[in-house]
C-alpha positions as CSV (number, residue, x, y, z in Angstrom):
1,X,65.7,-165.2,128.4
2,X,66.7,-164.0,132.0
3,X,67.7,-160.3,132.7
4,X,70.6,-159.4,135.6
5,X,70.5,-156.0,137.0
6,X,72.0,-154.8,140.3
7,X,70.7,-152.5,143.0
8,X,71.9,-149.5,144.3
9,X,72.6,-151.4,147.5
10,X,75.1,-153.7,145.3
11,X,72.9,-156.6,145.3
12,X,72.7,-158.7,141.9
13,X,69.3,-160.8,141.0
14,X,68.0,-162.2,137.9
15,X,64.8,-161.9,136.2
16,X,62.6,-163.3,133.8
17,X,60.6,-166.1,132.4
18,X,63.0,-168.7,133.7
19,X,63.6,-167.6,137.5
20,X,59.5,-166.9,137.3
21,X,57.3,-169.6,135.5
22,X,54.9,-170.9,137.1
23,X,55.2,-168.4,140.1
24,X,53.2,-165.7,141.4
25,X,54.4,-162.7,139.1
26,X,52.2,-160.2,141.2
27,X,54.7,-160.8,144.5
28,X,58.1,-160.2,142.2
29,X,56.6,-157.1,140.3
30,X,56.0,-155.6,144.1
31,X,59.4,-157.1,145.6
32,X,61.0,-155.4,142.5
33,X,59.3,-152.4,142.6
34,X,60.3,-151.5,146.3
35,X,63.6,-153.7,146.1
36,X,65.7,-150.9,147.3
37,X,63.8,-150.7,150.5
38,X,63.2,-153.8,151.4
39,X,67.2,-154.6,150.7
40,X,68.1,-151.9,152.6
41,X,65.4,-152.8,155.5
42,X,66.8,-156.4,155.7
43,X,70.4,-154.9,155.6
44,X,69.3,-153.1,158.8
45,X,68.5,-156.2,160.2
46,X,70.8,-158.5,159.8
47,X,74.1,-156.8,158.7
48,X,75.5,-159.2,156.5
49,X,75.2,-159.8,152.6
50,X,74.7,-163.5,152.5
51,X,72.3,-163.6,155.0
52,X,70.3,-160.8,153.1
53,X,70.4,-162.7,149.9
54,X,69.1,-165.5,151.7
55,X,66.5,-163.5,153.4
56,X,65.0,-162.6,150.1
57,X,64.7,-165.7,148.7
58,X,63.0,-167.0,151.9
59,X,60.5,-164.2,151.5
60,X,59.7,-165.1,148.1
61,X,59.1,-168.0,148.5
62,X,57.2,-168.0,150.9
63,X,54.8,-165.0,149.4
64,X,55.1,-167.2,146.3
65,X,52.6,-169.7,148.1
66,X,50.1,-166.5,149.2
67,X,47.7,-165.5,147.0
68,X,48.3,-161.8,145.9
69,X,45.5,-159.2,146.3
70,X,45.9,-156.4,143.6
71,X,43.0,-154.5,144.7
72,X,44.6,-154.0,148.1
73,X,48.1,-152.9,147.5
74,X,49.5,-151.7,151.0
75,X,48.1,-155.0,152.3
76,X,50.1,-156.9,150.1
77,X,53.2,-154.8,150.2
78,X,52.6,-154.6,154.5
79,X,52.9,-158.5,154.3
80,X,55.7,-158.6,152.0
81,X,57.7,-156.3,154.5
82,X,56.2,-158.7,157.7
83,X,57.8,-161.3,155.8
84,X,60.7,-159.9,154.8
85,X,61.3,-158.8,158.7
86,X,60.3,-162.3,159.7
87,X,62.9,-164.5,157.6
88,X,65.7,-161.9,158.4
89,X,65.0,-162.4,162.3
90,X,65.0,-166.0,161.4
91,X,67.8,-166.0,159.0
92,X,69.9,-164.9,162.1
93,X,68.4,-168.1,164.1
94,X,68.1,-166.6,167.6
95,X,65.7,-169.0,169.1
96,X,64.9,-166.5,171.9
97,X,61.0,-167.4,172.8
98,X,60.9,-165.2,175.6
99,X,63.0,-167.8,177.6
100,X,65.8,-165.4,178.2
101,X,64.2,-163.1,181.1
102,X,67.0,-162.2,183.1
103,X,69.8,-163.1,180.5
104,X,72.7,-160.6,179.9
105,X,72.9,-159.7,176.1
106,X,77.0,-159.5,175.4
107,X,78.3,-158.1,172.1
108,X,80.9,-160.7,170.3
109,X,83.2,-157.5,170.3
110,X,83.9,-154.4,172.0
111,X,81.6,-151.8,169.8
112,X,79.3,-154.1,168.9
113,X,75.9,-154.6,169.8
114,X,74.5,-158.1,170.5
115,X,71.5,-159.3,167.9
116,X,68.3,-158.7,170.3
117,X,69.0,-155.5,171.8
118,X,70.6,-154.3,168.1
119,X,66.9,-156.1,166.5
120,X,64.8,-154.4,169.1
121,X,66.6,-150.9,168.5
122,X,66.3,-151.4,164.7
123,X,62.9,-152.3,164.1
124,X,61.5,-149.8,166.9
125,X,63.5,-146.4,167.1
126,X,65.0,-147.1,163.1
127,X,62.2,-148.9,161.2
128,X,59.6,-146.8,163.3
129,X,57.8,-150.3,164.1
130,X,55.5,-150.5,167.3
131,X,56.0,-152.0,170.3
132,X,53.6,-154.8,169.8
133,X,55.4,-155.1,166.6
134,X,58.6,-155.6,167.6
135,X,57.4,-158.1,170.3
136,X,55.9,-160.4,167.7
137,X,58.7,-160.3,165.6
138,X,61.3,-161.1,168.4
139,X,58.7,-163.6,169.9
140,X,59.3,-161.6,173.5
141,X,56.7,-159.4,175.1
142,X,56.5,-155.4,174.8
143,X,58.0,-154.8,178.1
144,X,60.7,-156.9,177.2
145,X,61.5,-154.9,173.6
146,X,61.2,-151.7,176.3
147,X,64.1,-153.4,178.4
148,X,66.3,-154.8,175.0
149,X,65.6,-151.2,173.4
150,X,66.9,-149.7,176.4
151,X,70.2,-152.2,176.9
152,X,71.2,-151.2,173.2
153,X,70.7,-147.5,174.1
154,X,73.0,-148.1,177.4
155,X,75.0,-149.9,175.4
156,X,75.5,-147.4,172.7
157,X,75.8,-144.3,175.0
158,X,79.0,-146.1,176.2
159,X,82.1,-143.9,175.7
160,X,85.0,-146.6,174.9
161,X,88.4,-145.1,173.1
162,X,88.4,-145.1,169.7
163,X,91.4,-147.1,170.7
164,X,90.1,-149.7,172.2
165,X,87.7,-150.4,169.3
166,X,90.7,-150.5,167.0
167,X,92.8,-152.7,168.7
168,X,95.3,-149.9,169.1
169,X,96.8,-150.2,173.0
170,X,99.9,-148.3,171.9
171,X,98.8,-144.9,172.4
């Protein structure tokens, strides 16, 4: 027999013997037990519903194949959150490698900030996550999360008419 219940954060997921047999049951009783959070944490990251959904079940199932530590419980709930960062980045398949030196980070619309600088500003000034961090999880070194921090700060310090963000060029 399966159970559905639904977050605060609106997201629905199933439990019970059948979504769970043969699986590490230590990993879901932790996911479930700070599923709020870590919903709300990938949320932060990658904006979009689908793509947190999918995040989740990445992170599961990849901390299904780790063994789980009870005797060391911020460990394991440290690396559940590393992994739950990790396959949110990747669910949003930048590719950066620290290739992109001098690139120019553009927003797909006015009001928007584009994913680097808008991951950078999350996961260090939101999330509270260090430098070295941030660099690891964005695959780009510290100096460059100082630079992408910055650009979204610039970026967000912008004063554009509430106007032009609503399309409205009557006024």
């Amino acid at each position: 027999m399966s159970t559905s219940f639904t977050t605060p954060n609106g997201f629905s997921r199933k439990t019970g013997p059948s979504t769970t047999s043969g699986k590490n049951v230590a990993w879901y009783l932790l996911f479930l037990e700070h599923l709020d959070e870590f919903a709300t944490l990938a949320w932060y990251l990658v904006a979009d519903h689908r793509l947190v959904e999918e995040a989740i079940q990445r992170t599961m199932v990849q901390l299904d194949a780790i063994p789980f530590d009870v005797s060391m419980p911020l460990l394991a709930y440290n690396q559940a959150r590393e992994t739950l960062i990790t396959q949110a980045i990747a669910g949003l398949g930048l590719g950066c490698k620290g290739s992109e030196a001098g690139a120019v980070y553009l927003p797909s619309t006015l009001g928007e900030l584009p994913d680097l600088p808008r991951l950078a500003f999350m996961l260090k000034l939101v999330l509270r996550s260090s430098e070295i961090e941030v660099a690891k999880f964005l695959d780009v070194t510290p100096s460059k999360v100082r630079e992408l921090v910055q650009a979204a700060i610039d970026r967000l310090s912008l004063r554009v008419p509430f106007s032009v963000l609503n399309g409205c060029y009557d006024a």
